[in-house]
N, C-alpha and C positions, 0 to 999 in steps of 0.2 A: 262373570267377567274376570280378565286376568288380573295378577297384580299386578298394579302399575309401575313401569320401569325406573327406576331412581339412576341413570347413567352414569353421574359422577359417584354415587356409591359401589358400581357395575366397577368402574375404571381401577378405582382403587383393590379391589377386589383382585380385579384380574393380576394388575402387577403386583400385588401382595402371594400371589400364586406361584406369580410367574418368579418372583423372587428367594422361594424357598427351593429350587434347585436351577439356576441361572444356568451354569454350564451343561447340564444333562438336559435343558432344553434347545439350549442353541449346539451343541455337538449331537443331539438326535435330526434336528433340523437341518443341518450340514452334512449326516451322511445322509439323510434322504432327498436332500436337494440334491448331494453326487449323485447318486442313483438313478434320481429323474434324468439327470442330464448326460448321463452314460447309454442310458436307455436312451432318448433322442437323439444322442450324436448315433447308435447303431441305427435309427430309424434315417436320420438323413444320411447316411452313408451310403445304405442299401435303396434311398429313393433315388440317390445319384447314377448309381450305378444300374438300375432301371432306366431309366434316363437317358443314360448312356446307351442304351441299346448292350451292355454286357453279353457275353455269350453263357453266362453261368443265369440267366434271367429269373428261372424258377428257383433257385437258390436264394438271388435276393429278393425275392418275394417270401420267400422262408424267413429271410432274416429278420426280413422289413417286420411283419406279425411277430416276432417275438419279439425287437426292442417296444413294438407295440405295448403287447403284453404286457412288460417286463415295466413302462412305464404306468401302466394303470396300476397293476399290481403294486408297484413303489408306492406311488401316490394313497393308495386307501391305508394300505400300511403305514405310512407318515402323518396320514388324518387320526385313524384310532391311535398310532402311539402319541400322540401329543395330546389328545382329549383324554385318553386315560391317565398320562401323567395332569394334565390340568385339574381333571378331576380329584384327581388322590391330593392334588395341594391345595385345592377348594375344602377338602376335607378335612383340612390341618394337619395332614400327614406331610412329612418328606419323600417326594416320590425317587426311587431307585432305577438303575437300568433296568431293570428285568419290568417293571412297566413300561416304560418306552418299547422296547423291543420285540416283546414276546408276540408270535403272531398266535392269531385268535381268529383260525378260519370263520366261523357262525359271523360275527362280527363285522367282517370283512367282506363277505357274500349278502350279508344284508343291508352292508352298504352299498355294493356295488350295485344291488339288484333297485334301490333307493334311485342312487343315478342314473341309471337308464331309464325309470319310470321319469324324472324328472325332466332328462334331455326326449323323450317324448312327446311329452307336457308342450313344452316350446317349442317342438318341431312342426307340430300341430297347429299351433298358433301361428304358425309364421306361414306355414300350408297353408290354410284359409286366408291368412290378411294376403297371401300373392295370387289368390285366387281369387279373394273378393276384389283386389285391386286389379284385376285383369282384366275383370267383368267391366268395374266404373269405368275403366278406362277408354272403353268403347263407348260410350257416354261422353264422357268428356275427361283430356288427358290429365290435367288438373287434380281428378280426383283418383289417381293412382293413389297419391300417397296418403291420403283419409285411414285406408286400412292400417297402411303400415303404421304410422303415428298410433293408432290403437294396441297395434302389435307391439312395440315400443313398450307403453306404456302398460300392458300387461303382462310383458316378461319382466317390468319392475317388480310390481306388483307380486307376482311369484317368487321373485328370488328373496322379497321383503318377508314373504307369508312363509317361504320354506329355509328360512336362513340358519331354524335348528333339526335341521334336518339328520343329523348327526345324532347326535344325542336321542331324538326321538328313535332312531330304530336302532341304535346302540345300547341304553341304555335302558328303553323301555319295551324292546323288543316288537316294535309295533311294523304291520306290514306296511309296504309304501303308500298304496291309496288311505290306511288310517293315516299315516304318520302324514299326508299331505292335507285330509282333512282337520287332522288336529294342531297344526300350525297353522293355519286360516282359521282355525274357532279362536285361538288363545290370541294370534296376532293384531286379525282384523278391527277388535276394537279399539287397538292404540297402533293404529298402524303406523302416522305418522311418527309417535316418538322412536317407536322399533326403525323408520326409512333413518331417520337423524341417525339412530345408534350406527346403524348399518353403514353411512356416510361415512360415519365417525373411522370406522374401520375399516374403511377402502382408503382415507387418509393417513391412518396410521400406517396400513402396508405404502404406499406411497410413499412416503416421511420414509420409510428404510429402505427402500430402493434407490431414491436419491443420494444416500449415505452409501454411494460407489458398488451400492449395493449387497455391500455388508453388514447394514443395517437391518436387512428382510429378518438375517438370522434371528434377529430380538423380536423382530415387530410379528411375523408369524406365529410364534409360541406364546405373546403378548396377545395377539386377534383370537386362540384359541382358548386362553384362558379369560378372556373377557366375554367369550360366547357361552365359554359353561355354565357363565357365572350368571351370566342371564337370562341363559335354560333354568337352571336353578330355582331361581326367582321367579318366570314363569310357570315354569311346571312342578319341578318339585326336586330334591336330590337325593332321591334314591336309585338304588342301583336294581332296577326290576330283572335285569337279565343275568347277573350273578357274575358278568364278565372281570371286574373289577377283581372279585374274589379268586376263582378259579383260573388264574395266570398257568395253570399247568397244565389246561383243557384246551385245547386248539379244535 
């Protein structure tokens, strides 16, 4: 069984992380939130102008796929640069730009190839609960929603079991089906305190978006360093895949 989670030791942890380089987490956070949002204003530009009936139409469909792109690609980017700077200050090191920023294809492909196993995962789930409910339905209308309340309730459950998802094929180099097995083995038996934690840190991102919303820039680099630190604690903190080390290996 896992070790069991100590939260408030997790908490302090995480901002005692997030504390040894404040501004290189929230100016890594700031240009990758630009980035996301450079990339969707090109996506809704190019979906307008679709919309529009344009006369250049295969063009912004052209467009449309690479602020696409360009937004995923941001995104995995901004997850491994903050969990490897999280981690290098979990380490007691002071993390520097060149952790934040260096990209690290392996890394990055095997997170993405993570998410898509994961969206999935759920797409599945929700396929059956609209089909199981499709079926009841004819039965009696009432019982549409039986499935979905299951569906609900077991995409918590997923996002609860796969919450270190990250770190598991980051740093332990694990494929998606282990890494979704081995967050249900370690999870599962303290599932509850892990959904608390979990809570805990859809409240914190909340709490800084309320702050005009320039509060996310702290509370994001804060949620990543409180997740390492609780990977950590669960599983272990070493770096099985060498990425930490080899900054110069993409």
């Amino acid at each position: 069984m896992a070790n069991a989670l100590p939260v408030g030791a997790i908490l302090k942890s995480g901002w005692a992380a997030f504390a040894k380089a404040p501004f290189l987490f929230i100016g890594f956070t700031l240009l990758g939130g630009a980035l996301n949002l450079g990339s969707q204003f090109i996506q809704d530009q190019a979906s307008k102008s679709i919309q529009d009936g344009s006369s250049l139409g295969l063009a912004w469909i052209l467009i449309f796929l690479l602020g696409f792109s360009l937004n995923i690609v941001a995104s995995l980017w901004l997850n491994i640069g903050l969990f490897r700077g999280a981690w290098r200050a979990l380490g007691g090191e002071k993390p520097i730009f060149k952790d934040f920023v260096n990209w690290h294809g392996k890394s990055i492909t095997m997170l993405f190839m993570m998410t898509l196993f994961l969206v999935a995962v759920n797409m599945v789930v929700l396929a059956i609960a609209f089909l199981a409910g499709g079926l009841l339905s004819l039965i009696r209308l009432e019982l549409l929603f039986i499935p979905l309340v299951i569906a609900v309730f077991t995409m918590i459950y997923l996002a609860v079991t796969q919450m270190f998802h990250v770190p598991l094929v980051v740093a332990r180099g694990d494929k998606p089906m282990l890494a979704f097995k081995e967050g249900r083995r370690s999870v599962d038996p303290q599932f509850w305190p892990v959904l608390g934690f979990g809570i805990l840190m859809i409240l914190i991102g909340l709490t800084g978006l309320l702050l005009c919303g320039v509060g996310i820039l702290v509370a994001a680099p804060v949620i990543v360093c409180c997740l390492v630190a609780a990977y950590q604690h669960l599983f272990d903190s070493e770096d099985q895949t060498g990425f930490l080390i080899n900054l110069s290996k993409g």
